[in-house]
N, CA, C and O atoms as a GROMACS GRO file, in nm:
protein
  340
    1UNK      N    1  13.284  10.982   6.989
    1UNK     CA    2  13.414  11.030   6.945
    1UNK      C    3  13.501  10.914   6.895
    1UNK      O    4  13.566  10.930   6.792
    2UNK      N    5  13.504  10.804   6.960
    2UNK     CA    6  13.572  10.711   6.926
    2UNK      C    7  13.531  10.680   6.792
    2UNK      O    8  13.616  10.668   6.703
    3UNK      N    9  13.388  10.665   6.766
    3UNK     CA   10  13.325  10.607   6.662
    3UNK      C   11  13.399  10.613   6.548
    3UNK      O   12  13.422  10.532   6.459
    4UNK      N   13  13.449  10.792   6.583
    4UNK     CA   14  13.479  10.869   6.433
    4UNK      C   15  13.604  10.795   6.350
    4UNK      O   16  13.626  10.782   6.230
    5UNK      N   17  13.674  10.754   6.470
    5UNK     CA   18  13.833  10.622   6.448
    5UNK      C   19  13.820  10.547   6.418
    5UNK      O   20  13.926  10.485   6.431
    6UNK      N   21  13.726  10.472   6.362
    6UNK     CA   22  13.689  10.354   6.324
    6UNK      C   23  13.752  10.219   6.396
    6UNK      O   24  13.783  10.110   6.349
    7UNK      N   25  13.760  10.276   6.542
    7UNK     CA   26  13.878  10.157   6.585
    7UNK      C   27  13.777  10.097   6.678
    7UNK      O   28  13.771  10.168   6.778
    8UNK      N   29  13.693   9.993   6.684
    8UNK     CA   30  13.597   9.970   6.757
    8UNK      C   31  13.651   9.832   6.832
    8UNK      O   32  13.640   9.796   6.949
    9UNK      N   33  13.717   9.766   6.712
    9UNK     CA   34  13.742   9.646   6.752
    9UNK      C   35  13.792   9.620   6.857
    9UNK      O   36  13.790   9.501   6.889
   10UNK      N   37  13.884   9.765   6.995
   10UNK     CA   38  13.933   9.700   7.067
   10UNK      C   39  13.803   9.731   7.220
   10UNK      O   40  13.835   9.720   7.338
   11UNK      N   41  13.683   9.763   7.177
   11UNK     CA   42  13.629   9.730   7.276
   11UNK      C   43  13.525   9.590   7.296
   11UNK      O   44  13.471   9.530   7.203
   12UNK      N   45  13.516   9.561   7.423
   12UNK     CA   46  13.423   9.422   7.453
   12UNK      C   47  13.311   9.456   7.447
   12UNK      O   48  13.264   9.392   7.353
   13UNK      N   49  13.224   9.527   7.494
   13UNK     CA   50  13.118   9.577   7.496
   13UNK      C   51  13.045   9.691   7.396
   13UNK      O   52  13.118   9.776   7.344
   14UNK      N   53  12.932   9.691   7.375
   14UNK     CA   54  12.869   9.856   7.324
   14UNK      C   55  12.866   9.963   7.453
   14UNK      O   56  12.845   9.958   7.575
   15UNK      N   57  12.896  10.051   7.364
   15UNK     CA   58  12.924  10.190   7.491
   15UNK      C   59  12.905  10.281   7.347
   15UNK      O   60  12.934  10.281   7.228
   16UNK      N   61  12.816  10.376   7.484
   16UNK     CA   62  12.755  10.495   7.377
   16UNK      C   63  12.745  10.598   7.481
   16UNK      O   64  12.708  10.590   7.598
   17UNK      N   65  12.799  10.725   7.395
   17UNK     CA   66  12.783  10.833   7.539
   17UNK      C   67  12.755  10.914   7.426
   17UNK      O   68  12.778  10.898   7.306
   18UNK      N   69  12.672  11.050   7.523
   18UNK     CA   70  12.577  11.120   7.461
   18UNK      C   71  12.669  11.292   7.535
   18UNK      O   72  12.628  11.333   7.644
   19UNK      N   73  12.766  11.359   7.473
   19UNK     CA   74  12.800  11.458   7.555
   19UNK      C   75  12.745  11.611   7.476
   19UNK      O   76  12.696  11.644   7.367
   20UNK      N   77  12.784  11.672   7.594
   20UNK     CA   78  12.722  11.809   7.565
   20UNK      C   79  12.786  11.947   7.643
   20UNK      O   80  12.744  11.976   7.755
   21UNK      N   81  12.855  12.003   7.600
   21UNK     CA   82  12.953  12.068   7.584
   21UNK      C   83  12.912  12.226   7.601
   21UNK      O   84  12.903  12.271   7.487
   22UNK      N   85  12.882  12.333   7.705
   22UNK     CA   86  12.877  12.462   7.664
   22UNK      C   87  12.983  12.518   7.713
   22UNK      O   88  13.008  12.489   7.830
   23UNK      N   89  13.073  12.612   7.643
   23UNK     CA   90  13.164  12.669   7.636
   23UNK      C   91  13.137  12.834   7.688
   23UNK      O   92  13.031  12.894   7.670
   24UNK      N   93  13.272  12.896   7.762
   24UNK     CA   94  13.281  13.016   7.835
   24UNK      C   95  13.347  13.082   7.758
   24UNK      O   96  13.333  13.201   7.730
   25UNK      N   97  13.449  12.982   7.706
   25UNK     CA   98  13.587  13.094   7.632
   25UNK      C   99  13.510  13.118   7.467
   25UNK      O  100  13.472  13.009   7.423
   26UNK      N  101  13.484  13.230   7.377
   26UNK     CA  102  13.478  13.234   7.244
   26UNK      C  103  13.553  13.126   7.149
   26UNK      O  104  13.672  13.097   7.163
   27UNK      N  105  13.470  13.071   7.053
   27UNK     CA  106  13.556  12.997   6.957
   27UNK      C  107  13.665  13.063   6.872
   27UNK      O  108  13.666  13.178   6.828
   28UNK      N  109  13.749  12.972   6.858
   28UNK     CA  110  13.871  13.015   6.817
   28UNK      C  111  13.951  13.175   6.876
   28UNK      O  112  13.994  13.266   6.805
   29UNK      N  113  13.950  13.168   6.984
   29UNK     CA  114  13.983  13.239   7.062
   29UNK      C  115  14.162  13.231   7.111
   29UNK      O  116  14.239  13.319   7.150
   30UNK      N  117  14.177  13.103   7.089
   30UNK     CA  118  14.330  13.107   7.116
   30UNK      C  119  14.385  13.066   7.253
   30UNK      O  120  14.500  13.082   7.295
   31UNK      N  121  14.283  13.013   7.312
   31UNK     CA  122  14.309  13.017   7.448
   31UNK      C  123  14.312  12.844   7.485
   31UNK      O  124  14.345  12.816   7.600
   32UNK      N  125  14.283  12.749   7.405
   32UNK     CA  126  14.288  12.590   7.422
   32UNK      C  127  14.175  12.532   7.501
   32UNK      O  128  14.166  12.417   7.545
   33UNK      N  129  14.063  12.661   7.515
   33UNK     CA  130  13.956  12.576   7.610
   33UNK      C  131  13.847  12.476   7.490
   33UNK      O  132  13.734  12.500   7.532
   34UNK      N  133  13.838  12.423   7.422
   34UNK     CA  134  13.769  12.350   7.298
   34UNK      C  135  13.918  12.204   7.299
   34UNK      O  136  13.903  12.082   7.289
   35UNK      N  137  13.993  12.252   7.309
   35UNK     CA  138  14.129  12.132   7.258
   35UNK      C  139  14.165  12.053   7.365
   35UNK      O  140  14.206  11.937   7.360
   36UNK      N  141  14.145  12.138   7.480
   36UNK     CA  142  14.133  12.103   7.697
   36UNK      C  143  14.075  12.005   7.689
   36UNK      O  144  14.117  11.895   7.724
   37UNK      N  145  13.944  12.036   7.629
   37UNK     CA  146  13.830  11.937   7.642
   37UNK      C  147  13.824  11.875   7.576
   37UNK      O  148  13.765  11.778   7.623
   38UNK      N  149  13.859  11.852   7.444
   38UNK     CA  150  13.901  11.732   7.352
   38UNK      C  151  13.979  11.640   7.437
   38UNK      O  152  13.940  11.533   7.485
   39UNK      N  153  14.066  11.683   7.446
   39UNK     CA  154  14.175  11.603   7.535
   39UNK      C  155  14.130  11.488   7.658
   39UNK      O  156  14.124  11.365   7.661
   40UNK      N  157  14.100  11.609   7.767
   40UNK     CA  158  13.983  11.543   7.862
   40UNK      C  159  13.917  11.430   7.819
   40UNK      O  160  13.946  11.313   7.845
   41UNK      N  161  13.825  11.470   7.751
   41UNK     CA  162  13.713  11.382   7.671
   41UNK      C  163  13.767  11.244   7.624
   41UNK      O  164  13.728  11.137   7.671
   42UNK      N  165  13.849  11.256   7.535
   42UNK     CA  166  13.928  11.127   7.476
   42UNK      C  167  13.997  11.057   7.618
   42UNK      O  168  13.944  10.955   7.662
   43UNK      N  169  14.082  11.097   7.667
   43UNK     CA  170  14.144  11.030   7.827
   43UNK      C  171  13.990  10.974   7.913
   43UNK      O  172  13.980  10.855   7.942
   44UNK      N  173  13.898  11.057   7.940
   44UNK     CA  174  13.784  11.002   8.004
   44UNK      C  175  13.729  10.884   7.951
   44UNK      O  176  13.732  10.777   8.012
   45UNK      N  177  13.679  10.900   7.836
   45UNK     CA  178  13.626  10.747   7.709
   45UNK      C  179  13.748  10.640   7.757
   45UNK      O  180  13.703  10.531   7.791
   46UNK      N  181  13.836  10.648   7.761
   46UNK     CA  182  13.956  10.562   7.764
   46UNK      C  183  13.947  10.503   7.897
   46UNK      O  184  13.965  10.382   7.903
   47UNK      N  185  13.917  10.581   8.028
   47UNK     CA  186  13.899  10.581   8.163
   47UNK      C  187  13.810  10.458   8.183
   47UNK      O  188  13.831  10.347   8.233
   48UNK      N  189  13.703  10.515   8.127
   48UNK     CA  190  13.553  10.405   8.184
   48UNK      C  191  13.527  10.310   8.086
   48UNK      O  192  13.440  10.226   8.106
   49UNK      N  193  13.622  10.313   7.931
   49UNK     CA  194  13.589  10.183   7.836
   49UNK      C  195  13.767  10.105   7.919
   49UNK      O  196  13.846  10.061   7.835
   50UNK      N  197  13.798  10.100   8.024
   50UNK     CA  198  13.910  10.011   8.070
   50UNK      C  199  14.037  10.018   7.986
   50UNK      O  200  14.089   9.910   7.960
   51UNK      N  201  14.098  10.138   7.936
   51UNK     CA  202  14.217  10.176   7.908
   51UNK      C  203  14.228  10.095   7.799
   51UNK      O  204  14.338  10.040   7.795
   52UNK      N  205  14.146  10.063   7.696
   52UNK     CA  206  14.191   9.981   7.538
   52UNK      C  207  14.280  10.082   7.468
   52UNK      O  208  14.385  10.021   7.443
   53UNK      N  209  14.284  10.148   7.445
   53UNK     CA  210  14.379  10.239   7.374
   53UNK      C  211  14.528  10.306   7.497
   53UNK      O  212  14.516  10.348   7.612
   54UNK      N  213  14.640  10.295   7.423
   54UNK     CA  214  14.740  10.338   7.473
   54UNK      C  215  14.788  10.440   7.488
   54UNK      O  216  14.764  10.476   7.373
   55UNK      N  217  14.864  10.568   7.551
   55UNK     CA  218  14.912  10.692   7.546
   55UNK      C  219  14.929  10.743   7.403
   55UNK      O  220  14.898  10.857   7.369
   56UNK      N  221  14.978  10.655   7.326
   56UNK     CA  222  15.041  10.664   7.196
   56UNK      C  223  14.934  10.670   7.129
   56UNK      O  224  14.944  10.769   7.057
   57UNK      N  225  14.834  10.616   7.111
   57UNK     CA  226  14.719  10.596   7.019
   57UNK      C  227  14.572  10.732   7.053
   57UNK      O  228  14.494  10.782   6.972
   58UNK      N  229  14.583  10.754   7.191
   58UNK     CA  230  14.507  10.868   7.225
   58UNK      C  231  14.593  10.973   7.179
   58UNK      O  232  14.528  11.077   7.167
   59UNK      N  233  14.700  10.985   7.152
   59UNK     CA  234  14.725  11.139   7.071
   59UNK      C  235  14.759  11.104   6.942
   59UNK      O  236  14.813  11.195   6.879
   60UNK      N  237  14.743  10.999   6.884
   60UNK     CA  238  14.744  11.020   6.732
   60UNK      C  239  14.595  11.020   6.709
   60UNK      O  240  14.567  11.033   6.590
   61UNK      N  241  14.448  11.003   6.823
   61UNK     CA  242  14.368  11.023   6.821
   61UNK      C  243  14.342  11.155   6.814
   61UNK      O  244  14.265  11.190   6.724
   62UNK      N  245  14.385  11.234   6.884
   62UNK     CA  246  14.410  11.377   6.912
   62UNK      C  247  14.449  11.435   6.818
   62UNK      O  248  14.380  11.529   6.779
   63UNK      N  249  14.542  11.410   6.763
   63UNK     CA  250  14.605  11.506   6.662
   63UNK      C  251  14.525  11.510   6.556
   63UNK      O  252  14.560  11.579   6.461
   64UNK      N  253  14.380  11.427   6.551
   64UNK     CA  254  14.298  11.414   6.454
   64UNK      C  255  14.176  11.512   6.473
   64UNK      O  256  14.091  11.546   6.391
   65UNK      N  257  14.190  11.546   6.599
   65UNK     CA  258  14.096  11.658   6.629
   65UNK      C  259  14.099  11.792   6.597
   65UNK      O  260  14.006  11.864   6.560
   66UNK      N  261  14.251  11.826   6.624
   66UNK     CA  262  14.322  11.940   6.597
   66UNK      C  263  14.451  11.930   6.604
   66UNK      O  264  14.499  11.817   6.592
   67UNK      N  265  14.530  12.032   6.623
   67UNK     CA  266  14.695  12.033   6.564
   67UNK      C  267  14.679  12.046   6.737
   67UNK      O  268  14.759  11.961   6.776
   68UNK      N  269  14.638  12.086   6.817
   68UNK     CA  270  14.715  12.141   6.949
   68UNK      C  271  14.636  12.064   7.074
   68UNK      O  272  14.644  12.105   7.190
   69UNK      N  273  14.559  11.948   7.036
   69UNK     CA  274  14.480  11.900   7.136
   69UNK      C  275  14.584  11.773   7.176
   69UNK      O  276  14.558  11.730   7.288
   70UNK      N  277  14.697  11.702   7.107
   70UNK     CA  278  14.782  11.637   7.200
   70UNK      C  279  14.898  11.706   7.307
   70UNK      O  280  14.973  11.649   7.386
   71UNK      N  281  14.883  11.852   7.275
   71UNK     CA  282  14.957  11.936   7.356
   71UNK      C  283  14.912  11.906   7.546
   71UNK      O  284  14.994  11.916   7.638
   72UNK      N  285  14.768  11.869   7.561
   72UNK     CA  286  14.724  11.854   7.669
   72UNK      C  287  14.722  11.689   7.745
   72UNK      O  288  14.675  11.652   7.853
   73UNK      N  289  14.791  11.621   7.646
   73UNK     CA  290  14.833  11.506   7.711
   73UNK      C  291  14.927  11.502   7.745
   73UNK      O  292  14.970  11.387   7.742
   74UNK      N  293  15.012  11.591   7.792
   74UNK     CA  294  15.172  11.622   7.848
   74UNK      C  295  15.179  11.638   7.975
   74UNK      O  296  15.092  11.699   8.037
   75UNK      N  297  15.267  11.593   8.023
   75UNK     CA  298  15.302  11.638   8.211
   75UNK      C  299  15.366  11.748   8.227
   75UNK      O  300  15.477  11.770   8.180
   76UNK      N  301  15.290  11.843   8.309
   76UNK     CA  302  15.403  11.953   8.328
   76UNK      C  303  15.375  12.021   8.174
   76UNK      O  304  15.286  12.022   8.088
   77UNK      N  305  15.530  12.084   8.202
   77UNK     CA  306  15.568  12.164   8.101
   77UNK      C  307  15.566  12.085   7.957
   77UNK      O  308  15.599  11.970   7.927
   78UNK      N  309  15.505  12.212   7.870
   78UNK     CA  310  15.568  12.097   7.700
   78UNK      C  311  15.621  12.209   7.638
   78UNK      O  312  15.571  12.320   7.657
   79UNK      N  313  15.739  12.187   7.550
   79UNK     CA  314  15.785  12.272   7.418
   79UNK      C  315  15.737  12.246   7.305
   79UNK      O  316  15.771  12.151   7.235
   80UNK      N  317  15.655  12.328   7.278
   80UNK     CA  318  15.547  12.253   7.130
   80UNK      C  319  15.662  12.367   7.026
   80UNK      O  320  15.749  12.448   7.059
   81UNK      N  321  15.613  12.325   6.909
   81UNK     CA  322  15.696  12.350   6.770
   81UNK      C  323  15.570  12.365   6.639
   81UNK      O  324  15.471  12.293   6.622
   82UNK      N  325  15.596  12.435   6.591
   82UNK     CA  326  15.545  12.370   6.431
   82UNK      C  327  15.325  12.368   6.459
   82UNK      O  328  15.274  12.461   6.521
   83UNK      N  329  15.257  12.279   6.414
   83UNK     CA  330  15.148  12.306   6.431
   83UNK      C  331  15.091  12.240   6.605
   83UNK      O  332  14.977  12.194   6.610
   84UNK      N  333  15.164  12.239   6.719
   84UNK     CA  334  15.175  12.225   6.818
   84UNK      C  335  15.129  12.068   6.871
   84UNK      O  336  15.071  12.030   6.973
   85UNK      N  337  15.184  11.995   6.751
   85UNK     CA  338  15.235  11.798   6.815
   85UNK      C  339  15.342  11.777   6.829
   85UNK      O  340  15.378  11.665   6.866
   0.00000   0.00000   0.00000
């Protein structure tokens, strides 16, 4: 996932993960379980490559995934607007 960002430079090491994903909720269903896990996913990579990327940079990562997958980097409550960033 990272790859796709072309932002490599801020890791020390090669790291390669191999994920695999089966889903409960129907696609495009409306329900945020595909955007959950985007979310997840990007925060996890970030977790175990030692936090190189910042809050700020994982949801302009996000917002590259979809319009509503930085919605799930929020605490609590969020008031989303517009295509939901």
């Amino acid at each position: 996932m990272f790859g796709a960002f072309k932002d490599r430079s801020k890791f020390n090491s090669q790291f390669f993960v191999k994920i695999y994903l089966q889903k409960s909720v129907p696609s495009e269903a409306g329900l945020g379980g595909g955007s959950s896990n985007a979310a997840t996913t990007l925060f996890a990579l970030n977790e175990l490559t030692h936090r190189p990327f910042s809050e700020e940079e994982l949801i302009d990562m996000a917002s590259k995934l979809g319009a509503d997958v930085p919605l799930f980097f929020s605490s609590g409550s969020a008031l989303v607007s517009g295509i939901g960033d």
